[in-house]
C-alpha positions in Angstrom: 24.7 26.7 6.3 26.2 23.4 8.0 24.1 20.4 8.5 24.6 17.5 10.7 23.9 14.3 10.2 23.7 12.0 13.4 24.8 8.7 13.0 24.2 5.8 15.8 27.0 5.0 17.7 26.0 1.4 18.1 26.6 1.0 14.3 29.7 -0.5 14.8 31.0 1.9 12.3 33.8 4.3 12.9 31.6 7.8 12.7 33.8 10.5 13.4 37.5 11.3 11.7 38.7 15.0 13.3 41.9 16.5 12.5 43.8 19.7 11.8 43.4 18.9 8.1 39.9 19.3 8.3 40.3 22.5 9.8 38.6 20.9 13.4 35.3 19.9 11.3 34.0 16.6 12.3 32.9 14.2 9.6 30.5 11.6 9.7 31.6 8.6 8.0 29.0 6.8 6.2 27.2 3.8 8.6 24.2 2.5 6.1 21.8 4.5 8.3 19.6 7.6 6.9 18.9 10.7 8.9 16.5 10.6 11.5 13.0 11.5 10.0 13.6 10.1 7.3 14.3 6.0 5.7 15.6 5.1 2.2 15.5 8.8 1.0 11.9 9.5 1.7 10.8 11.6 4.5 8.4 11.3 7.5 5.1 12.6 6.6 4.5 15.9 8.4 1.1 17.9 9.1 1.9 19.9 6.3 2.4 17.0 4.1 -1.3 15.5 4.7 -5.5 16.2 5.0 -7.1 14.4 7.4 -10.8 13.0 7.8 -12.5 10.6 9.9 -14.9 8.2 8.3 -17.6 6.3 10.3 -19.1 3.3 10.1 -20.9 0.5 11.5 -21.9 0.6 15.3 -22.7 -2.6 17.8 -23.4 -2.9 21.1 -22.1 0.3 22.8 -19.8 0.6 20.5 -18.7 2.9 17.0 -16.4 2.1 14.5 -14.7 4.1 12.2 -11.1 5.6 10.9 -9.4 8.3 11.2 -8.0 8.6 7.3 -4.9 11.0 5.9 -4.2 11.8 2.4 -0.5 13.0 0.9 -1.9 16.3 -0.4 2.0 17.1 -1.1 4.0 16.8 -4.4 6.1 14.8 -2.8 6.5 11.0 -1.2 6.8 10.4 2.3 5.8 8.2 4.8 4.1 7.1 8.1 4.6 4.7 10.7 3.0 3.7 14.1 0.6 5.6 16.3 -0.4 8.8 16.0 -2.5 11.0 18.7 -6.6 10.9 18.9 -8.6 12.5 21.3 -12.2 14.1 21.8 -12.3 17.9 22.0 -15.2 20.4 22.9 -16.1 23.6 24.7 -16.3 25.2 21.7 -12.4 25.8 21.7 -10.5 22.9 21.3 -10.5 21.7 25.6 -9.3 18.0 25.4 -12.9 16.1 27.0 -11.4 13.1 28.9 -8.7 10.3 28.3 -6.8 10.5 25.0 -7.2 7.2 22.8 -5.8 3.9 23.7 -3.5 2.2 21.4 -5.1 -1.2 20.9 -1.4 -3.4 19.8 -1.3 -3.6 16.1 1.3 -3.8 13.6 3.2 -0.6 12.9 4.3 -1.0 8.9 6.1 2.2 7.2 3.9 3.0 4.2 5.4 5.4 2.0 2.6 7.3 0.2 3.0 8.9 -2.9 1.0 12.0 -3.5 -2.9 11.3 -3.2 -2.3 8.2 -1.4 -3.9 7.4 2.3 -3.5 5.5 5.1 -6.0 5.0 8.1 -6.1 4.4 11.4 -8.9 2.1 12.9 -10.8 3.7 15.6 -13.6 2.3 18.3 -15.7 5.0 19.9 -17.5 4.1 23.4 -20.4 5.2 24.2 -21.1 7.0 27.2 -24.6 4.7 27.9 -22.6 2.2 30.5 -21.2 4.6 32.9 -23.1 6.6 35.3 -24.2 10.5 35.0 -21.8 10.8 38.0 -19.0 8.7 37.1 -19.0 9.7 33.4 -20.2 13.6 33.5 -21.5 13.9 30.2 -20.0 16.5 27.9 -20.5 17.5 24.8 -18.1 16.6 22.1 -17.1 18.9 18.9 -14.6 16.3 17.4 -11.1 15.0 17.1 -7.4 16.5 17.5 -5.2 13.9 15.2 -1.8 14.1 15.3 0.2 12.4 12.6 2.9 10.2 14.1 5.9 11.9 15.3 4.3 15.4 15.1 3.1 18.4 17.2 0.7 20.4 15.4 -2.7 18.4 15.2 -5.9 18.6 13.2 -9.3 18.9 14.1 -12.1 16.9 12.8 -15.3 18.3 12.9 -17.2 14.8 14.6 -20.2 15.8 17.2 -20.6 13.4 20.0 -21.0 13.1 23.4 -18.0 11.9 25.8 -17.5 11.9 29.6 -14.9 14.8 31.0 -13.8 11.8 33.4 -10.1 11.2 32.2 -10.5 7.8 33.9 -12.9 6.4 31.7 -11.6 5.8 28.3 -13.8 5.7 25.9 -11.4 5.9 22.6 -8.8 3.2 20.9 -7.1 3.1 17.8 -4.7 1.3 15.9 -1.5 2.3 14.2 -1.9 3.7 10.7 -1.5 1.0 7.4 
């Protein structure tokens, strides 16, 4: 089975040697750059590769706080970086209930975690109490689809709530993981 390996042209490195003597295969030559998906050896943390788990906490004015919290549950290290995806879901089968989460600016470290290790994500619910019936449209909430940075399959997190089916009102933000 061949593999390829892309390397970034802007590496200043001379990437690809092609020649008769190679029988037409093109070689990448090394340029001090891993794979994509992966950094120093260790691999981006896929959904397979974590548990996830929202834990609340205090609430002011309007507002809930809380993080959204994965776990390695792999034998293996890997790691996460930036943003991932957060929105409410209801309807009793999974319907996205209005805007997705903003991304409040934070810094996005890689953290490498080790099996059992976790990172979090900090994450401000709105209440629905300072918009209008009308404006807001009340809906039931079941919980959260999370998706881990850079990947397409999400959880669910069971979290009961009420949020407005208005995508123009946000009423989730969340920071990068750390």
């Amino acid at each position: 089975m061949e593999r390829w390996m892309k390397v970034p042209l802007w590496s200043g490195v001379a990437t690809v040697v092609a020649g008769a003597a190679l029988g037409g295969v093109l070689m990448a030559a090394p340029s001090g750059h891993a794979a994509p998906g992966t950094e120093r050896g260790v691999p981006e943390c896929a959904k397979a590769d974590l548990s996830a788990k929202y834990r609340g906490g205090d609430a002011a004015t309007s507002h809930r706080y809380g993080r959204i919290v994965l776990r390695n549950t792999s034998e293996h290290a890997c790691f996460v970086k930036g943003y991932g995806g957060l929105s409410y879901v209801g309807k009793g089968n999974g319907t996205q209930i209005g805007a997705p989460a903003d991304r409040t600016p934070s810094p996005t470290p890689r953290t490498v975690l080790q099996p059992g290790d976790k990172v979090r994500s900090a994450v401000v619910e709105t209440s629905t109490g300072p918009y209008s019936a009308k404006e807001c449209r009340p809906t039931k909430v079941d919980g959260f689809r999370v998706y881990v940075p850079d990947e397409t399959r999400s959880f669910f997190i069971a979290h009961r709530t009420t949020g407005c089916a208005n995508p123009k009102i946000h009423l989730l933000s969340h920071k990068a993981y750390r």
